[in-house]
TORKEKOL-719274 format. One line per field, with one value per residue: x, y, z of N, C-alpha, C in turn; residue in three letters; residue number from 0. Coordinates in Angstrom, 1 decimal. Example, Ala and Ser with C-alpha at 12.3 -4.5 7.8 and 13.67 -1.06 7.14 Angstrom:
<rs>
n.x = (13.2, 12.8) .
n.y = (-5.7, -2.2) .
n.z = (7.8, 7.1) .
ca.x = (12.3, 13.7) .
ca.y = (-4.5, -1.1) .
ca.z = (7.8, 7.1) .
c.x = (13.2, 12.9) .
c.y = (-3.3, 0.0) .
c.z = (7.8, 7.9) .
residuo = (ALA, SER) .
num = (0, 1) .
</rs>
This chain:
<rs>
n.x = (-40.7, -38.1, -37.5, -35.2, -34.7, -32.9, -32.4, -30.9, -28.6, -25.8, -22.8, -20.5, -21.8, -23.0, -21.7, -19.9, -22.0, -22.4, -20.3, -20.0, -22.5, -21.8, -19.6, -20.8, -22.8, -20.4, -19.2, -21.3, -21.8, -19.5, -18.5, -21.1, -21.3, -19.4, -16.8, -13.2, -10.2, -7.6, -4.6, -5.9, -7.2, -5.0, -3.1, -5.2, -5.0, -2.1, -2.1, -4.0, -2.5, -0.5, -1.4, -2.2, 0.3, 1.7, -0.9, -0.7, 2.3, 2.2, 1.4, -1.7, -3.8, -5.3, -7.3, -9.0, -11.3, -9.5, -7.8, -9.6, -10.2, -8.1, -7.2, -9.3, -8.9, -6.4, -7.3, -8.2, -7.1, -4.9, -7.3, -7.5, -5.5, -5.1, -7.0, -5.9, -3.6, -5.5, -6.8, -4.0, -4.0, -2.5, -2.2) .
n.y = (-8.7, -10.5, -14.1, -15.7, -19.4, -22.5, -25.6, -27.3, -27.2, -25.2, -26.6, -25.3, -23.3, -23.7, -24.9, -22.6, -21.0, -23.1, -22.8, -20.5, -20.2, -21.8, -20.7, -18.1, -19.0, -20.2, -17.7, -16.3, -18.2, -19.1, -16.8, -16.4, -19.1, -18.6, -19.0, -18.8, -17.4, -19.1, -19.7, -17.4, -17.1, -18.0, -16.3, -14.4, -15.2, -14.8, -11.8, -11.3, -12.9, -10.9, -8.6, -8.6, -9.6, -7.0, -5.0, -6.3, -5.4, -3.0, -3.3, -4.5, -6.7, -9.5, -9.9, -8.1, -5.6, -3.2, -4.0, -5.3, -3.0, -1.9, -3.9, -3.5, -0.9, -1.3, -3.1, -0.7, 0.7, -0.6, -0.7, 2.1, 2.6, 0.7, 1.8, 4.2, 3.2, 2.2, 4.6, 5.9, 4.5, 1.6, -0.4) .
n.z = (-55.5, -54.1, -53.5, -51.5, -51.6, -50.5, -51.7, -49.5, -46.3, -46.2, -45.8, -44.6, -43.8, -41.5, -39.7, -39.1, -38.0, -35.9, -34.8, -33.4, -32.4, -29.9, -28.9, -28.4, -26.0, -24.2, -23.4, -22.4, -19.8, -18.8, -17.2, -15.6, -14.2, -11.9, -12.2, -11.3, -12.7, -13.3, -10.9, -9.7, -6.7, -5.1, -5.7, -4.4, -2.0, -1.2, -1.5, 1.3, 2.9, 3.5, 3.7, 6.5, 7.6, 7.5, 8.6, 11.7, 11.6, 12.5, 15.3, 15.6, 16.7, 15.6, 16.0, 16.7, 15.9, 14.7, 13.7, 11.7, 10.2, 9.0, 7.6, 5.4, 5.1, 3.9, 1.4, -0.1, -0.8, -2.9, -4.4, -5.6, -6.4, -8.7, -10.0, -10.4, -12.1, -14.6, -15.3, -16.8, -18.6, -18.4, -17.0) .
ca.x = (-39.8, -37.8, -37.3, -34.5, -35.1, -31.9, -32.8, -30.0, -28.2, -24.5, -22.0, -19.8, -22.6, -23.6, -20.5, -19.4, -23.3, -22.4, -18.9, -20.7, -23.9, -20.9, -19.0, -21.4, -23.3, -19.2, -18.7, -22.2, -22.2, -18.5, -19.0, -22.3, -20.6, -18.4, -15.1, -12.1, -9.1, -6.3, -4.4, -6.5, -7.7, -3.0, -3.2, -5.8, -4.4, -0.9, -2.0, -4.3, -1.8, 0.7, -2.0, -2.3, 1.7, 1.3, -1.3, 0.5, 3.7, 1.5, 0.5, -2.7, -3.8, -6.2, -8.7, -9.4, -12.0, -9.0, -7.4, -10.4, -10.2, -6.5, -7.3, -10.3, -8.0, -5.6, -7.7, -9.6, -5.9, -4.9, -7.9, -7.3, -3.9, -5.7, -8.0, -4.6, -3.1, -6.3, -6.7, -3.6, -4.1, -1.1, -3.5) .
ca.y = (-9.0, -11.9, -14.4, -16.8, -20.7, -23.2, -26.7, -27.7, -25.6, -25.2, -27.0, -24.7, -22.1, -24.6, -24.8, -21.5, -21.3, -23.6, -22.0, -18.9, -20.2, -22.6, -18.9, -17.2, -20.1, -20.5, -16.3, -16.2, -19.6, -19.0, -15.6, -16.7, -19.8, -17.8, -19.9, -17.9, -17.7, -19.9, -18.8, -16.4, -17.9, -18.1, -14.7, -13.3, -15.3, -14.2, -10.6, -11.5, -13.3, -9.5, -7.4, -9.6, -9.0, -5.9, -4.5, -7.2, -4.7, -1.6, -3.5, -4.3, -7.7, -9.5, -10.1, -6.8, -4.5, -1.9, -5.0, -5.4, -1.9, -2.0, -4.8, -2.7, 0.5, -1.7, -3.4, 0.3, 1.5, -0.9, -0.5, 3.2, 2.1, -0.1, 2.6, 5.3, 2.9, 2.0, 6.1, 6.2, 2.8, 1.0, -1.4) .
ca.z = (-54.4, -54.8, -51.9, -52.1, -50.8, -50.7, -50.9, -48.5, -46.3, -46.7, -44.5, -44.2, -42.8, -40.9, -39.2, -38.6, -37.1, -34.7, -33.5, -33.4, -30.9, -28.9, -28.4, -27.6, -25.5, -23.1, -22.9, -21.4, -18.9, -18.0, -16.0, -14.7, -13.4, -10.9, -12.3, -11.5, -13.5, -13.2, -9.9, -8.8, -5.6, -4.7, -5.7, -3.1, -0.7, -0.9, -0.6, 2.3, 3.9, 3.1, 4.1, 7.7, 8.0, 7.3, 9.9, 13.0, 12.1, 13.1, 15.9, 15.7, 16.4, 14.6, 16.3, 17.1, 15.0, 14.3, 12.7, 10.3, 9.5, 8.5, 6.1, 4.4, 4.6, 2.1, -0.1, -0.7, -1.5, -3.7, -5.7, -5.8, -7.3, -10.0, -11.1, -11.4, -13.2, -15.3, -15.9, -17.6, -19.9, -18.2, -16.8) .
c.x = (-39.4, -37.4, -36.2, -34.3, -33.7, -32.7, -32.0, -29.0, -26.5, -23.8, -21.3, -20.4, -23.0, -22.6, -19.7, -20.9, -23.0, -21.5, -19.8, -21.6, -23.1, -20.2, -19.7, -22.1, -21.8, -19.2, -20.3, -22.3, -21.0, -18.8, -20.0, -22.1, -19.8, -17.0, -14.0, -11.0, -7.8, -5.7, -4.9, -6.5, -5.9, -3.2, -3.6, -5.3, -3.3, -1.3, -3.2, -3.4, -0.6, 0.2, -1.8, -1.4, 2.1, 1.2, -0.8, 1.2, 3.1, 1.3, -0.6, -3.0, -4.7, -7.3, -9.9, -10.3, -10.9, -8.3, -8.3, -10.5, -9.1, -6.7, -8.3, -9.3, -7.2, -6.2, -8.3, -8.1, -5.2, -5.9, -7.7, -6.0, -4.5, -6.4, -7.2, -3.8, -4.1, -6.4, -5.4, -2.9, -3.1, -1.7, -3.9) .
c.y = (-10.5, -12.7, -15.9, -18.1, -21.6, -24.5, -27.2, -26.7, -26.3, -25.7, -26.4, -23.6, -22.9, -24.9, -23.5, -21.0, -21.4, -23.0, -20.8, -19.1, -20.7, -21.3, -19.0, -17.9, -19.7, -18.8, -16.1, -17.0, -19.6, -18.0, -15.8, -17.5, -19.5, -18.6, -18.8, -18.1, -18.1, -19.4, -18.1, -16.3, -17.4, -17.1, -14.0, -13.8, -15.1, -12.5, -10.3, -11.8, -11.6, -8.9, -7.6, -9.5, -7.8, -4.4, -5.4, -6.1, -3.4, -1.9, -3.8, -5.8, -8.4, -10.2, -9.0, -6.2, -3.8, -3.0, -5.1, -3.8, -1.8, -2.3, -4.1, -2.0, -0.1, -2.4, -1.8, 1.0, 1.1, -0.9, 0.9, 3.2, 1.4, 1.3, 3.7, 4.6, 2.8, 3.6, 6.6, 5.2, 2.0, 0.0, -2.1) .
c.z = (-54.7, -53.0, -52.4, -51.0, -51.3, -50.2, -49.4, -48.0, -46.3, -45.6, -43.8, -43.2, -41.6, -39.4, -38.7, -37.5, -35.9, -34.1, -33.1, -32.0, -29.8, -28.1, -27.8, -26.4, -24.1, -22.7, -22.1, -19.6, -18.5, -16.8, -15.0, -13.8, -12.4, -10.9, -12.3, -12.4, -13.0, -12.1, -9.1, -7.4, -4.9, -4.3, -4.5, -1.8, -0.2, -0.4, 0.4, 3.4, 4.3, 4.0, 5.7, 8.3, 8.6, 8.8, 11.2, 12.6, 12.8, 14.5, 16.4, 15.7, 15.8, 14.4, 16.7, 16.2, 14.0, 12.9, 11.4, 9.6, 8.8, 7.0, 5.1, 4.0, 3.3, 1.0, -1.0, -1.1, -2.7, -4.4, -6.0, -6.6, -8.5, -10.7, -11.5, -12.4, -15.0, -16.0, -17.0, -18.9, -19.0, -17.8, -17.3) .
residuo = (UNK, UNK, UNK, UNK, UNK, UNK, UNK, UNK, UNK, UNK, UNK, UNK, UNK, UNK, UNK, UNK, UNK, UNK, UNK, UNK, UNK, UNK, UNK, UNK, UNK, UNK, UNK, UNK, UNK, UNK, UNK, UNK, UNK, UNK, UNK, UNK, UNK, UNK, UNK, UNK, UNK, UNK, UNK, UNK, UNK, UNK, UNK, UNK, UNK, UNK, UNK, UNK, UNK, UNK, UNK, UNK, UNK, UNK, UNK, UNK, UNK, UNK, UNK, UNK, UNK, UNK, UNK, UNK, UNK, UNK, UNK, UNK, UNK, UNK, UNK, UNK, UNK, UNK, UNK, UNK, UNK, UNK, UNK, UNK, UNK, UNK, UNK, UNK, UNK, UNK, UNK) .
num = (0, 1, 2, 3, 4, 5, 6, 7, 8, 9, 10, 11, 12, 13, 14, 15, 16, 17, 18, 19, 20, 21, 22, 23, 24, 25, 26, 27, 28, 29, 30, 31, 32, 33, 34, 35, 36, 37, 38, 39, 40, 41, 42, 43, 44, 45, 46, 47, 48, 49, 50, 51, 52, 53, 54, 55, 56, 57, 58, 59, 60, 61, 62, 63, 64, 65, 66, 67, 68, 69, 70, 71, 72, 73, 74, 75, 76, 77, 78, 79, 80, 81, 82, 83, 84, 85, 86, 87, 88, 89, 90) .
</rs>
């Protein structure tokens, strides 16, 4: 069996090494972090502020219970919309 020993190690391995542990080091410690992506945050509040429009035209005011149902009813629609789009890749 042969075992092979390098006096010095290579800089270039040395270096891809490090991008490699840095990667993988930020794709772990980002997500865990709970940092949203750029916008995001606009985002949910524009279609909070929609959904909110929304149920008020139905009537429903919004302090009411029926009112917090409204708003579930459409976020549980729009994700049902995300997962038909996701079913046929478009997504």
């Amino acid at each position: 069996m042969r075992v092979l020993a390098f006096d010095r190690p290579n800089f270039a391995s040395v270096v891809i090494a490090s991008v490699i542990v840095v990667a993988f080091a930020l794709a772990v410690a980002i997500p865990l972090s709970g940092a949203r992506p750029y916008g995001e945050q606009a985002v949910q509040e524009q279609i909070d502020h929609e959904d909110s429009v929304l149920c008020e035209k139905f009537g429903l005011a919004a302090t009411t219970p029926k009112f917090a149902d409204c708003m579930i009813d459409l976020a549980g629609l729009r994700e049902s919309h995300l997962d038909l789009l996701r079913s046929y890749s478009w997504l």
